[in-house]
N, C-alpha and C positions, 0 to 999 in steps of 0.2 A: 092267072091274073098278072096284068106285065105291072110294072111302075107306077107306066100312067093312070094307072086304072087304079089308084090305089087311095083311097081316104084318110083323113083322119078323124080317127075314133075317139079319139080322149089325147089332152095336151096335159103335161107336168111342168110347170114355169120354176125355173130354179135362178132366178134374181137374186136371190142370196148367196150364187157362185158367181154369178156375171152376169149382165145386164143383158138379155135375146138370149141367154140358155133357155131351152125346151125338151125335153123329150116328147114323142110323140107315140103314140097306141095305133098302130095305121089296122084297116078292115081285117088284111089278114094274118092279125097277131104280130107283126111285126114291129120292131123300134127305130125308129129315128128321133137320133140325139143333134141338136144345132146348137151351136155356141154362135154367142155374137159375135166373139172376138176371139181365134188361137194364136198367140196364146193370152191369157183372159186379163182383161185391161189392169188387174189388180199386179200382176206376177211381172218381174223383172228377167225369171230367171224362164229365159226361152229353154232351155237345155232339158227343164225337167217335162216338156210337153213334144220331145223329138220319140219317136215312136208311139205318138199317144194309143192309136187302135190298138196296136200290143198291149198297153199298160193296163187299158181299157175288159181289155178280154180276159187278160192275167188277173185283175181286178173281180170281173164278174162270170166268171168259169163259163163264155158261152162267143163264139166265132161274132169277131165285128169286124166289118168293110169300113176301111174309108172311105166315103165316097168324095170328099175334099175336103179343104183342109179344115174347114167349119163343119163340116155332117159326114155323121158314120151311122150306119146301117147296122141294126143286129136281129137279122135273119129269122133267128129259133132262140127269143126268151126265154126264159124260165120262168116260174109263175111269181117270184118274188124279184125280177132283175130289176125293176123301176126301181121299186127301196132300194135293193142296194147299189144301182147307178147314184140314189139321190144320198144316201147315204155315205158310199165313197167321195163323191166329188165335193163336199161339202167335208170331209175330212182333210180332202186332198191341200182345201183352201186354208184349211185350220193348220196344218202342217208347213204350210208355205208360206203362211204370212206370220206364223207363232203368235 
């Protein structure tokens, strides 16, 4: 199944990180994560969102593509990655704005 071929299963709205964050559930298992805005219109500090797909994957023990600079790609979830995608980034914002 190429890209284009590919659906979305179930969306996760995370508006309480950023206004157009989503994650996405696509047909086959896979996740796409979109921010409305990198780096996310609350944060001053550009510096802490340079490598984000690293931080991203260091974060949720599991390979993420950038695919630009608003959506990354994560391949082979784990069965709990959603919570804790939703879980991190919402810490992420707790930590950055204090």
């Amino acid at each position: 199944m190429t890209d284009d071929e590919l659906d979305v299963r179930e969306q996760h709205r995370l508006d309480d990180f950023d206004i157009g964050t989503c994650i996405m559930v696509m047909t086959d298992g896979s996740l796409r994560v979109r921010f409305g805005l990198m780096p996310p219109s609350w944060s001053d500090n550009e510096g802490a969102f340079e490598s984000f797909e690293d931080k991203l994957a260091t974060a949720l023990g599991v390979d993420v593509e950038g695919l630009d600079t608003e959506f990354f790609g994560i391949p082979s979830p784990r069965t709990d990655t959603v919570a804790r995608l939703q879980d991190w980034l919402r810490a992420l914002k707790r930590d950055l704005t204090g």
